[in-house]
C-alpha positions in Angstrom: 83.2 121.5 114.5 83.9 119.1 112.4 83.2 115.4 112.8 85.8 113.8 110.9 88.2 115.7 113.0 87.2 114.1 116.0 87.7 110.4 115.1 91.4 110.5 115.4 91.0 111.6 118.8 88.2 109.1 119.7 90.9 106.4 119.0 93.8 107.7 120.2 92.1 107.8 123.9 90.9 104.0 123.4 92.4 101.7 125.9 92.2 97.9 126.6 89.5 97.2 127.3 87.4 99.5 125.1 89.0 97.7 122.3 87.8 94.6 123.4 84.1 95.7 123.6 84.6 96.7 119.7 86.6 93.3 118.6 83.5 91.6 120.6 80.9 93.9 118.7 82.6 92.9 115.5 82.1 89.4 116.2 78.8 89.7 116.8 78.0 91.4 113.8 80.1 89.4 111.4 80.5 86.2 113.1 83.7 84.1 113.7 84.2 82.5 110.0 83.7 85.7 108.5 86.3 88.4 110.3 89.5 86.1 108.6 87.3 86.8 104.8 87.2 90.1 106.0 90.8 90.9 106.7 92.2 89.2 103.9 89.8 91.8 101.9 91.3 94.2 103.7 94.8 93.5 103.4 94.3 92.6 99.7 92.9 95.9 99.3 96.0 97.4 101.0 98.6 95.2 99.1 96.8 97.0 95.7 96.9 100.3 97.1 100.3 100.3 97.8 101.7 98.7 94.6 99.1 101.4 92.4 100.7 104.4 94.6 104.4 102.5 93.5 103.6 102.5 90.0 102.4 106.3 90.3 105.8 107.4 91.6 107.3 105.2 89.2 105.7 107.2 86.2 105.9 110.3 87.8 109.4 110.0 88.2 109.7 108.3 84.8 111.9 110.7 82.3 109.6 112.1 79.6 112.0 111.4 76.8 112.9 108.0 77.9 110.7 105.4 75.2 108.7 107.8 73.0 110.8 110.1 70.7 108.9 112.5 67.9 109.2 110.5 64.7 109.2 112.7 61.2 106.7 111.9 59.4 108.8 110.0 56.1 109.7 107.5 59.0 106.8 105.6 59.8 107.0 103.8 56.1 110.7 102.7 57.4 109.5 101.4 60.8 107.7 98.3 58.9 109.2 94.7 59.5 111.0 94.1 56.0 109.9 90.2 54.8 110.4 88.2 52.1 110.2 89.4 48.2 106.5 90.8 47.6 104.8 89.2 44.5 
């Protein structure tokens, strides 16, 4: 069987006081000054994940035609900013 499969139902049976034994093994291993660093990481991490998974469905749903229409060839001389009398 697979091991990944398990984990969800590792923590789905946790209960109080099982949780506490791993917030206290945490704190052990990263100490008290280090777990807020940590979770600001974390949440960071989520807040970039979310808004790259926005943007995504943003271009995904984007329609193709929307900015970037075929040009003919003759028009890319016409696109250039017109200035002042060349010398």
């Amino acid at each position: 069987m697979h091991t990944l499969l398990l984990i969800p139902l590792f923590i789905g049976n946790l209960r109080g006081w099982e949780w506490l034994i791993i917030f206290l093994a945490i704190l052990l291993l990263f100490g008290g000054r280090k777990i807020p660093e940590l979770m600001r990481g974390l949440g960071k991490g989520i807040h970039s994940f979310r808004k790259g998974m926005q943007e995504a469905k943003e271009e995904l749903n984007k329609p193709l035609d929307s900015d970037e229409q075929p040009k003919a060839p003759g028009a890319a001389a016409s696109d250039e900013p017109r200035g002042k009398d060349r010398d």
